[in-house]
N, C-alpha and C positions, 0 to 999 in steps of 0.2 A: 500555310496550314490553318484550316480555320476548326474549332471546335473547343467547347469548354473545359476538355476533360485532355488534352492532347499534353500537359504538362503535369500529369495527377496520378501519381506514384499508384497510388491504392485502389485505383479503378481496374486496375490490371492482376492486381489480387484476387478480385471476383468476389463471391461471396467470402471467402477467409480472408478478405481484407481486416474483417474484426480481429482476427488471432491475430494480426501483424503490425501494430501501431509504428514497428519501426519500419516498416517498409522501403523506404530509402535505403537506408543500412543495408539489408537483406541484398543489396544487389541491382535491385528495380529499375529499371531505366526507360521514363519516359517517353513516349511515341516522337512527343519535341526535341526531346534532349538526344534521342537515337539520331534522327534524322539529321539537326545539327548536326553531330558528331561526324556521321558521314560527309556530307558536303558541305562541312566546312563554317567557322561562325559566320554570321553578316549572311550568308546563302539562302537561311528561313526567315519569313516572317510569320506570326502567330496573330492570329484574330480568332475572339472567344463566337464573334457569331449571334452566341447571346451571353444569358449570365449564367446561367445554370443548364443544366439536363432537362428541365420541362419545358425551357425555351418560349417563356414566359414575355421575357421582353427582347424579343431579339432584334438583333442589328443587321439586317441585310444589307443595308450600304456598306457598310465596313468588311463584310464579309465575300460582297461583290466586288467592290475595290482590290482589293488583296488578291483576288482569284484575274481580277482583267489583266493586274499589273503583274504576275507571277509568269512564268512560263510552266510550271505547273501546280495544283493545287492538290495537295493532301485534307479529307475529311478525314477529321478523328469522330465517329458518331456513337453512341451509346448509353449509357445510363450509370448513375451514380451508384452504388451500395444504396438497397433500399429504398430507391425510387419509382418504383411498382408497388407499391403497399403493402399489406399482411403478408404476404407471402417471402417478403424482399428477393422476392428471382429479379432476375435480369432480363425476364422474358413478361410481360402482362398479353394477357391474353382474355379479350371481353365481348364475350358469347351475346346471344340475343336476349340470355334470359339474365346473365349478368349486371 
């Protein structure tokens, strides 16, 4: 499984991730922690890929590696709560005159 966000409770809250600091509590289960669960521990391995959602410094070896030596690879891809700016959607969308 390669991606930053693939063990991160509150990304799956979407934008009412604010209303829910407890989110774990609530039930929430991880894209990681699912997948474990189904097949099994020791079955996933996890690589962030990079460090964050801008993917700023990212690690393509590590994220390559993990994907040659897997028989298959899960992306978790997407964006952090307020990672598009003013707007904090989850969506950024930048026009010509933007």
């Amino acid at each position: 499984m390669v991606g930053p966000l693939a063990d991160d409770p509150y990304v799956l809250l979407g934008a009412a991730n604010y209303a829910f600091p407890d989110g774990p509590s609530k039930g929430v289960t991880t894209v990681l922690k699912g997948l474990t669960a189904a097949v099994g521990e020791g079955a996933t391995v996890h690589v962030n890929g990079c460090a964050d959602t801008p993917c700023e410094t990212a690690d393509i070896g590590a994220a390559t590696s993990a994907s040659m030596a897997a028989s298959a690879t899960v992306l978790v891809l997407g964006d952090s709560f307020g990672g598009c700016g003013i707007s904090l959607s989850s969506r950024c969308f930048h026009t010509k005159n933007s």
